[in-house]
C-alpha positions, 0 to 999 in steps of 0.5 A: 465083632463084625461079621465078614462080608457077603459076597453079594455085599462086596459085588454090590460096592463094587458095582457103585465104585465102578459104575454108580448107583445103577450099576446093574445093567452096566455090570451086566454088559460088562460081564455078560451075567443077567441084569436081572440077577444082579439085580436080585444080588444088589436086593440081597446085599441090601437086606444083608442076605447073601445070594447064590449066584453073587460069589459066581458074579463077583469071579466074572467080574474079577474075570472081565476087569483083569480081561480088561487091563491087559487090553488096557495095558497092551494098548499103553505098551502100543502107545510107548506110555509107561505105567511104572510111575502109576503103579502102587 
């Protein structure tokens, strides 16, 4: 049976799918955490191990992507575009 996912693991997917293989400094500026400690957290998820500040990066992240669609959705409602046929 697999084991469950670190967070450090999931922070680090996350950060390819969002910014690409370079995502810590890009992550970084989004959030505001350090870029040296995702880069640590991304070090971590490699070798499997969980980092202690990642579950605390992985909430700030989550934070600034919802901070993010209600930017973008405010905007869209500005604009008059319907996001309704874009919705899953």
């Amino acid at each position: 049976m697999a084991r469950p996912a670190l967070a450090s693991e999931t922070l680090a997917e996350l950060g390819v799918q969002i910014f690409g293989p370079d995502w810590a400094a890009s992550m970084g500026r989004l959030t505001g955490i350090n870029a040296r400690t995702l880069l640590r957290v991304k070090a971590s998820a490699a070798a499997g191990e969980e980092y202690p500040a990642a579950r605390g990066a992985l909430a700030e992240l989550v934070t600034a992507l919802n901070r993010v669609a209600g930017l973008a959705r405010s905007e869209a409602d500005r604009l008059g575009v319907s996001l309704r046929s874009h919705e899953s």
